[in-house]
NUDO-925990 format. One record per residue (C-alpha): residue in one letter; x, y, z. Coordinates in steps of 0.001 Angstrom, whole numbers, padded with zeros to 6 digits, always signed. Each point is the difference from the previous one (the first is absolute). Example, Ala and Ser with C-alpha at 12.3 -4.5 7.8 and 13.67 -1.06 7.14 Angstrom:
residues 2
A+012300-004500+007800
S+001370+003440-000660
END
This chain:
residues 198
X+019408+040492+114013
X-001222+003201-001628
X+000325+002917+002830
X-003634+002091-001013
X-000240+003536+001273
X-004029+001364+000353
X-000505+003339-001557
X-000665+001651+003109
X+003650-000950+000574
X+001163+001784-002852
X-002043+003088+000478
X+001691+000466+003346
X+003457-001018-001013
X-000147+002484-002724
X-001993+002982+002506
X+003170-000815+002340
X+002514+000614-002914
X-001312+003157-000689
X+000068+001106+003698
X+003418-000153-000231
X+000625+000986-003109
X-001645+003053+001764
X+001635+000034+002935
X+003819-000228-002262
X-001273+002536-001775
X-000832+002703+002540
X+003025-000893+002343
X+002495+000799-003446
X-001992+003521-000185
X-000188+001035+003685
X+002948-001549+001878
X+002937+001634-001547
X-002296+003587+000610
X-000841-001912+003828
X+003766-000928+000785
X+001462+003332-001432
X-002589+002260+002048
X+000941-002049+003329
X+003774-000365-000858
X+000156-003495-000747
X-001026-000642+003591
X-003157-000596+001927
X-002590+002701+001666
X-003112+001277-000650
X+000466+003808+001931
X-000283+002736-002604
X+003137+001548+000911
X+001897-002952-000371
X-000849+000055-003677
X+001009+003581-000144
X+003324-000359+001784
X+001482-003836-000992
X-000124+000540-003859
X+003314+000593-001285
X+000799+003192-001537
X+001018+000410-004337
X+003587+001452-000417
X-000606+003582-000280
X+002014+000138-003306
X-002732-001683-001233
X-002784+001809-001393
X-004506-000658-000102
X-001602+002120-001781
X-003839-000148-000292
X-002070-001192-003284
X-003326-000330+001170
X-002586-002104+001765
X-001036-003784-000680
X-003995+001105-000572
X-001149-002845-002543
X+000206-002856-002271
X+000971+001253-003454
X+003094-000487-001601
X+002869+002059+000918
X+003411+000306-002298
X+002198-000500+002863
X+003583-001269-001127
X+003056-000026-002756
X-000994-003354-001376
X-004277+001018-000005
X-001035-002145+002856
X-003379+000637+000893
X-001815-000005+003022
X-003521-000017+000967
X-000044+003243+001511
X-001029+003805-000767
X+001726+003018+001985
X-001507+003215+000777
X+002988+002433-000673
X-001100+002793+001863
X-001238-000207+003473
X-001474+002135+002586
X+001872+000321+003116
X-002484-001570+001994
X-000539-002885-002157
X+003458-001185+000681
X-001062-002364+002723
X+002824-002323+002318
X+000328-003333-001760
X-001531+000730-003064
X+002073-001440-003465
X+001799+001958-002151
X+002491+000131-002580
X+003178+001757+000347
X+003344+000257-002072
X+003325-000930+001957
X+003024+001818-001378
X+002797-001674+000851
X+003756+001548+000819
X+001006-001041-003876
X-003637+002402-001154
X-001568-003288-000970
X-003632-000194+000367
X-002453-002987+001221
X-003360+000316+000537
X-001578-001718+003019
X-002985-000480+001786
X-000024+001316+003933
X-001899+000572+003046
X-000847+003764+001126
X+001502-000166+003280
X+000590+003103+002617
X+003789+000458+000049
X+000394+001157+003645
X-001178-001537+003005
X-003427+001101-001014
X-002636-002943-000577
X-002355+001715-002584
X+000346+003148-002457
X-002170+003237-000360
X-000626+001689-002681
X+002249+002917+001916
X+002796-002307+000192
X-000491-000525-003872
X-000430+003746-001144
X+003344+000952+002648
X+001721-002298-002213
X+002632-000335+002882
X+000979-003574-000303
X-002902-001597+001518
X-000793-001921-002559
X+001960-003425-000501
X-000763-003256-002004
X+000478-003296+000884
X+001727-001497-004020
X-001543-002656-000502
X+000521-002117-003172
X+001657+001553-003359
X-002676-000224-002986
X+002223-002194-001894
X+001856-002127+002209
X+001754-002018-002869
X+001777+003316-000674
X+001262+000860+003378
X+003206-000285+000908
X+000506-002164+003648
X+001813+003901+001074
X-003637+001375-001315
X-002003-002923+001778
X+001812+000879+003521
X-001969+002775+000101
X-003387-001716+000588
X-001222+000242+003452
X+001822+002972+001181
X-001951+003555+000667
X+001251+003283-001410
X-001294+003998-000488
X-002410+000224-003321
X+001053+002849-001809
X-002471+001949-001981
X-001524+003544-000861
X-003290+001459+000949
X-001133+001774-003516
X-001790+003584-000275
X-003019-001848+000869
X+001598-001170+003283
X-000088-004100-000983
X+002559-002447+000308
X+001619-000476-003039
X+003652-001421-001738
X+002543+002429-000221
X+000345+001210-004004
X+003912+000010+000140
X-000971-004057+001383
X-002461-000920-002679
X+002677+001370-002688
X+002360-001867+001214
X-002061-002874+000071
X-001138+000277-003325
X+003681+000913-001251
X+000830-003462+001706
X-002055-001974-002011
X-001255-001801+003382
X-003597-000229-002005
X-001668+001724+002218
X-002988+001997-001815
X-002182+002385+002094
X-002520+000939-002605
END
């Protein structure tokens, strides 16, 4: 005996596939961001996030690159892996909202350089950032790393970063914006890490 499937059938098999094609989707983008904010442990209280992610070595370096704002390509690695994002590279203090995405260089102890993708995050035990917090450029500001821009490249020392907060380091310009430090984006380009801000 033939089994025989209706196409109503199909049609909902196939809508159900794609719910969870969804659902796989979104929890591979937002739970490693989710578990790192609460420390790999459950709550919901805003402080908790603040206080239960763990902390970057301090000999380990973030410095600022600029803002995930679009979907352009972006030259973002040593081996020219795109990604379908633009970034504003100069940003005014009070545009640099808590959680917003960014993309920051890590400098490790050996002056290496991988870029990543992070989470504006208030360093302290604060739960949001002001622009006054910004233009004080007192260590207020932190990111949340989340994935490098070319995983396939990163070393498992590199990847052992992801999920862990640290200070963003960066420069407010003449025009008082947020911007990468020059000696940084040298070094950077010097590097050959691919990373191209004009």
């Amino acid at each position: 005996m033939r089994n025989t499937f209706s196409l109503h059938e199909v049609r909902i098999a196939r809508f159900s596939g794609l719910l969870v094609l969804a659902f796989v989707a979104i929890a591979f983008f937002v739970s490693p961001i989710a578990m790192a904010a609460m420390g790999g442990k459950g709550g919901c209280a805003a402080s908790n996030i603040v206080n239960k992610t763990p902390n970057l070595s301090n000999t380990i370096k973030v410095y600022f690159l600029g803002r995930v704002a679009g979907a352009t390509g972006a030259n973002l690695s040593a081996t020219e892996t795109k990604i379908a994002a633009a970034v504003d590279e100069n940003l005014k203090p009070s545009d640099v909202a808590t959680w917003s995405w960014f993309m920051c260089a890590v400098k490790a102890p050996n002056n290496t350089f991988t870029i990543f993708t992070c989470s504006v995050s208030a360093f302290n035990s604060k739960n949001k950032l002001t622009a006054s917090d910004v233009t004080s450029n007192n260590g207020t500001l932190g990111v949340v790393l989340g994935l490098p821009t070319n995983v396939s490249q990163a070393s498992p020392a590199v990847m052992a970063y992801v999920g862990k907060k640290t200070p963003l380091i960066y420069t407010l310009n003449a025009a008082g914006l947020v911007t990468t430090p020059p000696d940084v984006m040298q070094a950077l380009q010097a590097a050959g890490t691919g990373w191209n801000m004009h």
